[in-house]
C-alpha positions as CSV (number, residue, x, y, z in Angstrom):
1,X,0.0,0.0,0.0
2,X,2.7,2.3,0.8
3,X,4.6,1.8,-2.0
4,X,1.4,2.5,-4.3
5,X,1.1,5.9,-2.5
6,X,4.5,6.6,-3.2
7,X,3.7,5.8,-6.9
8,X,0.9,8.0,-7.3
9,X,2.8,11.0,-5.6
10,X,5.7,10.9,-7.7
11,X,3.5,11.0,-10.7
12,X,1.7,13.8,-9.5
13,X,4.6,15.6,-9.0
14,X,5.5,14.6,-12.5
15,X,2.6,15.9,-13.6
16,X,2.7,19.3,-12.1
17,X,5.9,19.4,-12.7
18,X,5.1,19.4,-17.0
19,X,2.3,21.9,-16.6
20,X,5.0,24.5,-15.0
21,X,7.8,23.9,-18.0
22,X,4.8,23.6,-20.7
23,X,4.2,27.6,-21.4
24,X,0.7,26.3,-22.9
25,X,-1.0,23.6,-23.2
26,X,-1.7,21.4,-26.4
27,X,-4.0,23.8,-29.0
28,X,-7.2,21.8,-30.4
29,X,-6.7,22.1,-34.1
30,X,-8.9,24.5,-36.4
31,X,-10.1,24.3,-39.7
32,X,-8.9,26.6,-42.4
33,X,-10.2,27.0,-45.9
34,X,-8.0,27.2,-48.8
35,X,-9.1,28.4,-52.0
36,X,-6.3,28.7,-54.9
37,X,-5.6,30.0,-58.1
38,X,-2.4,28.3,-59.2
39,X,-2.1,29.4,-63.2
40,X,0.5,26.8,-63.7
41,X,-1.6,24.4,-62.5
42,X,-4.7,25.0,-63.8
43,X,-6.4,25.7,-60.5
44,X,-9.1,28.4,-61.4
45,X,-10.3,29.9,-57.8
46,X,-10.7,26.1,-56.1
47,X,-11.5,24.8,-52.4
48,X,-8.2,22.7,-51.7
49,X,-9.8,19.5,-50.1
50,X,-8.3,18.1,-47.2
51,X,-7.8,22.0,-45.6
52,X,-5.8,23.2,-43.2
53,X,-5.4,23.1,-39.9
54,X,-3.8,25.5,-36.8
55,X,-2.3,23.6,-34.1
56,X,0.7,24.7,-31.7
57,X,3.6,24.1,-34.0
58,X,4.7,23.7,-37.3
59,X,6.2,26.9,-37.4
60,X,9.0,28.4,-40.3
61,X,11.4,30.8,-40.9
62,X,8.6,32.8,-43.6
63,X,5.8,33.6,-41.1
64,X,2.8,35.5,-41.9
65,X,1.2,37.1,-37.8
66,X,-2.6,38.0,-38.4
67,X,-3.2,40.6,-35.6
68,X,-6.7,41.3,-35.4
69,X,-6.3,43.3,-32.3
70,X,-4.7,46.1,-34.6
71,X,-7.5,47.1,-37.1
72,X,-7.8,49.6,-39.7
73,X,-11.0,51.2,-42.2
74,X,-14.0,49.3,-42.6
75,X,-14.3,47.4,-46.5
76,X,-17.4,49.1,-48.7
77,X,-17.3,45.8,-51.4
78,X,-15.1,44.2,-54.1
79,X,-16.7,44.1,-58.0
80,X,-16.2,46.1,-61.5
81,X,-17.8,48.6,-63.7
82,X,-21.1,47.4,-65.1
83,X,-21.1,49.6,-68.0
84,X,-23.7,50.3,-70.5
85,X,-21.6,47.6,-72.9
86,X,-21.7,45.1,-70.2
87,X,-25.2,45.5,-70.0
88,X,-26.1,45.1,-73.5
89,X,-24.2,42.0,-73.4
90,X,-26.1,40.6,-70.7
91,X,-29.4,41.7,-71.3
92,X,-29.1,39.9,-74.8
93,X,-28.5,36.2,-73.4
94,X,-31.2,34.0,-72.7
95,X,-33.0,34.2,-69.2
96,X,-31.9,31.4,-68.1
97,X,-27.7,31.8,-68.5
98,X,-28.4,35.4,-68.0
99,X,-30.2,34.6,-64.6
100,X,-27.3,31.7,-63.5
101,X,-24.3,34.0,-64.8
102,X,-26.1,36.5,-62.2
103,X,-26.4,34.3,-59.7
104,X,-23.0,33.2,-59.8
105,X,-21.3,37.0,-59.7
106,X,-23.6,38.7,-57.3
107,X,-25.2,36.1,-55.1
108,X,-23.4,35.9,-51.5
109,X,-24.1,32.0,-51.0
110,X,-21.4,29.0,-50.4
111,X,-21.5,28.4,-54.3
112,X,-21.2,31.6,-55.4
113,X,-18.2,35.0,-56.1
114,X,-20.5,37.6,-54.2
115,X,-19.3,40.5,-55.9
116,X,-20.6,43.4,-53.4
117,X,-19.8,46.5,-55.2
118,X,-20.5,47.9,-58.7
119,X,-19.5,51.3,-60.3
120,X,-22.1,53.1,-63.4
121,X,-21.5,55.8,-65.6
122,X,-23.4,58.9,-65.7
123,X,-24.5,58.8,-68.9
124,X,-22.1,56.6,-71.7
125,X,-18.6,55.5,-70.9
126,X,-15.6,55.1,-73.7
127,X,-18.0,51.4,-73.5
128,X,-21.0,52.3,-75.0
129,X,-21.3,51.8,-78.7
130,X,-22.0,56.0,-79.0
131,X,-21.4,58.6,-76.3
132,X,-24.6,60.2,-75.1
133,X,-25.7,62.0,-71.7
134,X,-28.6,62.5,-70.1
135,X,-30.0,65.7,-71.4
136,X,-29.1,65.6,-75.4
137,X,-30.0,68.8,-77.2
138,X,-29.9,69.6,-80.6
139,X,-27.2,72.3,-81.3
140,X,-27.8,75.5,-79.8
141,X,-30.1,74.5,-76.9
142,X,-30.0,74.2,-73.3
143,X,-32.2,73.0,-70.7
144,X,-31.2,75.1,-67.5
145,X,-33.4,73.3,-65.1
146,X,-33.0,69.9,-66.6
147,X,-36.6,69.8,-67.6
148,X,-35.8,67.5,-70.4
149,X,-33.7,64.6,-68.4
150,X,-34.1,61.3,-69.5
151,X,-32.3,57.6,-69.0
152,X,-33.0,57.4,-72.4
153,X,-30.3,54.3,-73.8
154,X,-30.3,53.1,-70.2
155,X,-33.4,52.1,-69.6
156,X,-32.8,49.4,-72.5
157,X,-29.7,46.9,-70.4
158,X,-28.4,49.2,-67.4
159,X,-31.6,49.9,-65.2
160,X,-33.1,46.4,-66.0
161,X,-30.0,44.6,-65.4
162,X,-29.6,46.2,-62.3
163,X,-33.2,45.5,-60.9
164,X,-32.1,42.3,-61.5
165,X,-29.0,42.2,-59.6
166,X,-30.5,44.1,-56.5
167,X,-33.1,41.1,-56.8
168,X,-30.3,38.7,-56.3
169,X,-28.2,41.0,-53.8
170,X,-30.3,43.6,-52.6
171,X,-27.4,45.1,-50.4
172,X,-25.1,45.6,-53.0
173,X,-23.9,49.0,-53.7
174,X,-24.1,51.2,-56.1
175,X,-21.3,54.4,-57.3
176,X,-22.0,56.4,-60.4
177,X,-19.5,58.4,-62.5
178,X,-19.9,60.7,-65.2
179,X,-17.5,60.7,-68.6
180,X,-18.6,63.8,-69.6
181,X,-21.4,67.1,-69.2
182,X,-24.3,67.5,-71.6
183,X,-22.5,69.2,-74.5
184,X,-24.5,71.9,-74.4
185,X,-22.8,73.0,-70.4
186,X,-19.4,72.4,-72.3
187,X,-16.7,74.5,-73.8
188,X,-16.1,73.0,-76.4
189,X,-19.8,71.5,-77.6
190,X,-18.2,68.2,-78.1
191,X,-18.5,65.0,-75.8
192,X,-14.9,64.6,-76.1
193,X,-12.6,66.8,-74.1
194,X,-13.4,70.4,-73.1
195,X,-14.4,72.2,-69.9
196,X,-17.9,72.4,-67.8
197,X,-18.8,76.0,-68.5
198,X,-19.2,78.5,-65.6
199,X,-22.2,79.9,-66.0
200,X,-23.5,75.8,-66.3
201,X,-22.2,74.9,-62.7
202,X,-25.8,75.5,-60.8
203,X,-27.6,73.2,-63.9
204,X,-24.8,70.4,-63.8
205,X,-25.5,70.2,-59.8
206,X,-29.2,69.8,-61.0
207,X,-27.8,67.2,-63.2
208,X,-26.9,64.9,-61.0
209,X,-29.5,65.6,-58.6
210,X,-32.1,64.5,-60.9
211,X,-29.6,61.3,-61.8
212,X,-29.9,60.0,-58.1
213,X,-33.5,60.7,-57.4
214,X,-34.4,59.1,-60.7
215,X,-32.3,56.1,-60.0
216,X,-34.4,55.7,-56.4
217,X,-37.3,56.2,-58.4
218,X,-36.7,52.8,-60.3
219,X,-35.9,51.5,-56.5
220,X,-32.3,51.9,-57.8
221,X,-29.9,53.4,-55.0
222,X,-26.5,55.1,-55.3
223,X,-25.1,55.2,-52.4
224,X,-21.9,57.4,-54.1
225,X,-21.1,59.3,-57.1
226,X,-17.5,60.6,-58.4
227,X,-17.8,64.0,-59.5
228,X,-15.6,63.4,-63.3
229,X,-13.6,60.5,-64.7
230,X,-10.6,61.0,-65.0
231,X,-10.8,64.9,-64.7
232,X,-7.0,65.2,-66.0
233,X,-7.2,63.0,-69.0
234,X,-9.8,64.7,-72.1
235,X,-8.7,62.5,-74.8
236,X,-11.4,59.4,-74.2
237,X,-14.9,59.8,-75.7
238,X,-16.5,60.7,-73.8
239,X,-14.1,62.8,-71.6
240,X,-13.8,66.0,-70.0
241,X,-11.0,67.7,-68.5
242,X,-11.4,69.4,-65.0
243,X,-8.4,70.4,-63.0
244,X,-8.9,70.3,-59.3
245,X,-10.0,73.9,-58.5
246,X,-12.6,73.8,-60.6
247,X,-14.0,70.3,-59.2
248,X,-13.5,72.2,-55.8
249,X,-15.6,75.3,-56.5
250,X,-18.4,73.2,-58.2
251,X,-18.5,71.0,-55.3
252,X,-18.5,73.8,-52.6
253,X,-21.2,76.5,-54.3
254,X,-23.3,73.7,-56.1
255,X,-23.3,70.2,-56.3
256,X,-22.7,69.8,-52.1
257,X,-25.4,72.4,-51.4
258,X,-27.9,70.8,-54.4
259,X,-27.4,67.2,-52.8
260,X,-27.8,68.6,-49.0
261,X,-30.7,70.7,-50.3
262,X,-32.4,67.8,-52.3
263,X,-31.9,65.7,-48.9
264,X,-30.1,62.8,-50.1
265,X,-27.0,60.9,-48.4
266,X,-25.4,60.3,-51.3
267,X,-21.1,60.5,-50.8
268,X,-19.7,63.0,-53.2
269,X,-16.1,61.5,-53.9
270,X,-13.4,63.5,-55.4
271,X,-10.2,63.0,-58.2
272,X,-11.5,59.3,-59.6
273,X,-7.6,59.3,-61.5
274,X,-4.4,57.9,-61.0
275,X,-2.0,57.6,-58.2
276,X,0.5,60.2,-59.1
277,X,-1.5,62.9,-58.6
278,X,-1.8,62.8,-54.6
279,X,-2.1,66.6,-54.9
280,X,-5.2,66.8,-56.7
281,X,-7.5,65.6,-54.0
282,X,-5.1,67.2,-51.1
283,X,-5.9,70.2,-52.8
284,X,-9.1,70.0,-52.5
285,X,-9.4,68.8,-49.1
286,X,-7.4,71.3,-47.8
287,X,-10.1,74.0,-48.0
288,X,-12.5,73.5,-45.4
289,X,-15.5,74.9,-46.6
290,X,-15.3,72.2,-49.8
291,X,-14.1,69.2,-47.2
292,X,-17.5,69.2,-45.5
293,X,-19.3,68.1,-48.5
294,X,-16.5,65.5,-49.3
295,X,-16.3,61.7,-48.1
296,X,-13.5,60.9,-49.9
297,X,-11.2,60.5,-52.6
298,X,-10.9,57.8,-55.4
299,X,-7.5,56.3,-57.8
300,X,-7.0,54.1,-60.3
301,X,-3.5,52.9,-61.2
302,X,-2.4,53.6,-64.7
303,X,0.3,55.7,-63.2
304,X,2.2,56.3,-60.3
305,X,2.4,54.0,-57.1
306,X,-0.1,52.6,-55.2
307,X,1.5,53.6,-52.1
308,X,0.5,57.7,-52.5
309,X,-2.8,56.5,-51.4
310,X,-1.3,56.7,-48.3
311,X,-0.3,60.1,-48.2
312,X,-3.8,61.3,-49.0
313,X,-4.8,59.1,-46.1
314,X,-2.1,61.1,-43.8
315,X,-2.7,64.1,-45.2
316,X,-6.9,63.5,-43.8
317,X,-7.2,60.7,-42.2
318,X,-10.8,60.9,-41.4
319,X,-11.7,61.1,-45.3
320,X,-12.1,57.9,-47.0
321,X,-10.1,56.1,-50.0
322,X,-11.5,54.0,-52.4
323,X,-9.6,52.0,-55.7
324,X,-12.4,52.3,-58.8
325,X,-10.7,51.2,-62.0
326,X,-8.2,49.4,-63.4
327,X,-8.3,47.8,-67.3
328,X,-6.9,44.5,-68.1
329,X,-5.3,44.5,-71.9
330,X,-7.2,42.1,-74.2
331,X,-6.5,39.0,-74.9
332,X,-5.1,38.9,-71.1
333,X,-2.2,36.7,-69.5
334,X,-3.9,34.9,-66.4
335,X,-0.4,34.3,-64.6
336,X,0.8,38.1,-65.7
337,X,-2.5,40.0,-64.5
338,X,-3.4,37.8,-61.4
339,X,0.1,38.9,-60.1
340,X,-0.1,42.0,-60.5
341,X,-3.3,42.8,-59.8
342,X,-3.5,40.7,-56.7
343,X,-0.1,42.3,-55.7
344,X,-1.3,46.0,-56.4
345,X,-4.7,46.5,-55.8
346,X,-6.4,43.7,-54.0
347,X,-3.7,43.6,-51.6
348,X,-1.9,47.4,-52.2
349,X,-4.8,49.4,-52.8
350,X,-6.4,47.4,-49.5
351,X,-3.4,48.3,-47.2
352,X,-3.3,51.9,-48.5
353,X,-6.2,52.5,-46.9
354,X,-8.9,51.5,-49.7
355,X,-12.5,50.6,-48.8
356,X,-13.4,49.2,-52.3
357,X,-11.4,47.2,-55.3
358,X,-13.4,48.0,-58.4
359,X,-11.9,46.0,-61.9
360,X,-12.8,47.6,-65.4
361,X,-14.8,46.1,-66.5
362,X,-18.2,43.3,-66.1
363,X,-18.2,42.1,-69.8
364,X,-17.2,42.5,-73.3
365,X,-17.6,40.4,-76.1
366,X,-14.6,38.3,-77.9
367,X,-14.1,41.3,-80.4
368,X,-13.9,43.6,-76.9
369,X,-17.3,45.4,-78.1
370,X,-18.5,48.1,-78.1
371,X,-16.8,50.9,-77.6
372,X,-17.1,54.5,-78.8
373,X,-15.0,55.9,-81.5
374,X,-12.5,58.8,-81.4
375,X,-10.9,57.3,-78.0
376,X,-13.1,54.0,-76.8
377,X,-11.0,51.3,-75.6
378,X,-10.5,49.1,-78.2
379,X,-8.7,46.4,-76.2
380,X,-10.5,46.3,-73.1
381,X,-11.0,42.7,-72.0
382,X,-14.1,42.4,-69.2
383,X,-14.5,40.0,-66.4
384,X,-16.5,37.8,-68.3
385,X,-16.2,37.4,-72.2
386,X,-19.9,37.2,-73.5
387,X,-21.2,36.0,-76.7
388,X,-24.5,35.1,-77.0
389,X,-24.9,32.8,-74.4
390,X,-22.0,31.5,-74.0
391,X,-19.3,32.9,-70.7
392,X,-16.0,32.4,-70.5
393,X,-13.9,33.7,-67.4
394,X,-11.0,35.9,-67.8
395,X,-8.4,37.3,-64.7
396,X,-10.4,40.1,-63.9
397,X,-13.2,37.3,-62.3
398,X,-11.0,35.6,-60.5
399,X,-8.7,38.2,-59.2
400,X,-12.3,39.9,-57.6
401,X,-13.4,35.9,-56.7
402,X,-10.5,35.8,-54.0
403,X,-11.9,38.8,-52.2
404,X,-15.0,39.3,-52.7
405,X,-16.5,35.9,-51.8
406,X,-15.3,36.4,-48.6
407,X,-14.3,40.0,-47.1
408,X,-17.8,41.2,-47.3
409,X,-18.7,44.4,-46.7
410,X,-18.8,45.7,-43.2
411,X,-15.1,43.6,-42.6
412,X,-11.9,45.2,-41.4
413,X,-8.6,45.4,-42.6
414,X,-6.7,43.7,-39.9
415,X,-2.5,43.5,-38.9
416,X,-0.6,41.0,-40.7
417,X,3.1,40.9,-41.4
418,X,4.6,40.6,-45.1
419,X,7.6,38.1,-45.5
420,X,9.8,38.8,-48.4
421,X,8.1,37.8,-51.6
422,X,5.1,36.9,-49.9
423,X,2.8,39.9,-50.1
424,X,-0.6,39.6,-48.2
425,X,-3.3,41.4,-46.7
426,X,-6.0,40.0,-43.7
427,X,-9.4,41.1,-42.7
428,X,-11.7,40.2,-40.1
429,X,-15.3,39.5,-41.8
430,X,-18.4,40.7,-39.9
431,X,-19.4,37.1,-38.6
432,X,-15.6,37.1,-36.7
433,X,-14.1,35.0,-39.5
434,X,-10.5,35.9,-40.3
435,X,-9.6,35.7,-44.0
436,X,-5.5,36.1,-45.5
437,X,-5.1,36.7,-49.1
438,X,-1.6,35.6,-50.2
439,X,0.6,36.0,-53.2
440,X,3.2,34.3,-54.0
441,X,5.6,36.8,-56.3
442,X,8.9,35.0,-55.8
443,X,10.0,32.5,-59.0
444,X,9.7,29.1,-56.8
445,X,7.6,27.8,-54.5
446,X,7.9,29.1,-50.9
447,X,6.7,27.3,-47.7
448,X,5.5,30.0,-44.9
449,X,3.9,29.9,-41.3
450,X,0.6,31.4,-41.1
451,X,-0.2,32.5,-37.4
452,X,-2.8,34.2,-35.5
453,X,-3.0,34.2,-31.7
454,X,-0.1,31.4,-31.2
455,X,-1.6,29.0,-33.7
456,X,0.1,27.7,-36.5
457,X,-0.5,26.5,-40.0
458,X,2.1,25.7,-42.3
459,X,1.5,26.0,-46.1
460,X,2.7,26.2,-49.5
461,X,2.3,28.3,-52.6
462,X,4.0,27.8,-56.1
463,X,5.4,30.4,-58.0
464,X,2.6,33.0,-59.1
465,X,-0.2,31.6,-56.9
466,X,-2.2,33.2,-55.2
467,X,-4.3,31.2,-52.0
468,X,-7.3,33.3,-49.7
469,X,-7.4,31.4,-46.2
470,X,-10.9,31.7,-44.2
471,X,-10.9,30.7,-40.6
């Protein structure tokens, strides 16, 4: 009996004496989703079965620490440009593909991309097969009080298309963004190029005004609006050039007060160009009667670097950032683009601050139709490739796919650390769900650590692949 007793107390002792040296105990293991492009492989945006797991080793030299106690701006949605082009495609297939290709982009279920965020032209983009505005006048007319608006081509493929979108995702939302004035309000009477004229600035505010409650009206709402396209660029068609105190004086003496008078919510968002002109929308914010009106600025990235996004953000951090176009050249390079684009925008634009990650654009055709003439983009390849029926998938889909099905809106940008050649971004989804999106830019494959809260996952990407883990 005694020498039973003494058994039992030297493996208590034992016992104890582990849990002091142990600095924490054995982790259950959880369950992380994998879902991977891998170009060389031929994995198109696929659920890697068996997942992953976390557990309380396994670690590497490359680690990637998800800190969600550090958190930074709230995510709007990830999506494209539905433009008037991408409309006529769609609204010319059969219900039925038209309905499942619908389905499959917007609808926010285990089978589905989700896209959660779509932009609009005011009026025709450089996609439309002719440029046209809202209030079209024959030559030497003009319509002060925008008596004579109308959606007029629109109301053929944009406005239906979208009632049917906001029937699959009703919480989707919306921006709008003008190419160009009526030609009447511009200096040079053409869609292409020229200035808004000054004595037109009260009846473009009206303009939009009547864009936005019209839109409502068909149960259509746009929660944003850009004030010009790519204000320093008037060679598209349409086009118009607006340097940045003009956009600030038509913003502070008309279109803020006409949008606070007409009692809407809408967010007036300034610039809508590229990245190396940080000044532009400093400019503009620096003048505190115009910044009251303003949420925020918007880029795209045909020049300069992502990271000047940043210095916006310093320069007012309480104004928000948002990424709205980017093209991908026709006939596209899946490996080429995802890197890049997963590298610089779904990942750059993200950690400089960006509430959205809008591609250019939905859909084109396999002759990249339409587009206008006299500056259209003739090489524009969409999201989707449309003819007739029949949809194939180009980068642009899955580059959104790896974001959008999972960082929905309402999630936070979240702490994570960037190895070398391993750049990444992490979120924390409204449910509590973490999610990493990782790149792998080196030229071989690289095994890395992910962690989060002293749990471990070890995992591997080949060269140019890119992997979002859910948890």
């Amino acid at each position: 009996m005694k020498l039973q007793l003494s058994s039992l107390r030297r493996f208590l002792v034992l016992v104890f004496t582990l849990s002091i040296v142990q600095p924490w105990p054995a982790l259950a293991a959880t369950p992380i989703e994998c879902w991977l492009t891998d170009p060389d492989k031929g994995v198109l945006f696929q659920k890697q079965t068996p997942g992953l797991e976390f557990s309380g080793n396994g670690a590497t030299n490359q680690a990637i620490t998800v800190d969600d106690t550090r958190s930074f701006q709230t995510i709007d949605g990830f999506g494209y440009t539905l433009t008037g082009g991408s409309a006529a495609h769609l609204i010319k297939m059969s219900v039925n593909a038209r309905q499942a290709l619908l389905r499959e982009l917007f609808a926010s279920d285990s089978t589905n991309i989700g896209v959660s965020y779509l932009r609009l032209s005011i009026g025709a983009s450089d996609l439309n097969e002719r440029a046209f505005s809202y209030d079209d006048l024959p030559s030497g007319q003009s319509d002060p009080l925008i008596n004579k608006f109308s959606f007029g081509p629109d109301r053929e493929d944009v406005i239906p298309i979208l009632k049917e979108i906001l029937a699959i995702n009703p919480r989707i939302k919306l921006m709008g963004s003008p190419w160009s004035a009526p030609v009447w309000m511009k200096t040079n009477q053409d869609f292409r190029g020229g200035s808004l004229k000054s004595d037109c600035y009260a009846a473009y505010a009206r303009y939009f005004v009547k864009y936005l409650q019209g839109m409502a009206a068909e149960g259509i709402p746009v929660e944003a609006i850009t004030v010009q396209n790519e204000p320093l660029h008037p060679g598209n068609n349409p086009s118009m050039f607006m340097p940045a105190e003009q956009q600030a004086e038509f913003i502070k003496r008309h279109l803020g007060p006409a949008i606070k008078a007409a009692n809407l919510n809408t967010r007036i968002i300034i610039y809508d160009h590229n990245a190396d002109r940080p000044d532009y929308p400093i400019s503009i914010l620096n003048d505190p009667e115009t910044r009251t009106f303003i949420d925020g600025s918007a880029f795209h990235l045909y020049a300069g670097k992502i990271e000047a996004l940043s210095t916006v953000h310093e320069a007012h951090p309480d104004k928000n950032l948002y990424f709205t176009e980017q093209w991908i050249g026709a006939p596209g390079n899946l490996k080429g683009d995802l890197n890049w684009h997963m590298k610089h925008l779904i990942i750059g634009a993200t950690r400089n601050w960006c509430r959205t990650v809008l591609e250019w654009n939905l859909a084109a055709n396999s002759k990249y139709e339409p587009h206008t003439d006299r500056g259209g983009c003739t090489r524009c390849l969409g999201a989707v490739t449309i003819d007739g029926s029949k949809v194939v998938r180009n980068p642009a889909y899955y580059i959104i796919a790896h974001a959008a099905k999972f960082v929905w809106p309402g999630s936070v940008r979240i702490n994570s650390t960037t190895p070398e050649k391993l750049p990444n971004v992490a979120f924390k989804a409204p449910d509590g769900h973490k999610i990493a999106i990782v790149l792998n830019e080196a030229n071989s494959a690289q095994t890395f650590s992910l962690q989060q809260a002293g749990k471990t996952s070890t995992c591997i990407l080949n060269p140019g692949a890119v992997a979002t883990y859910v948890w």
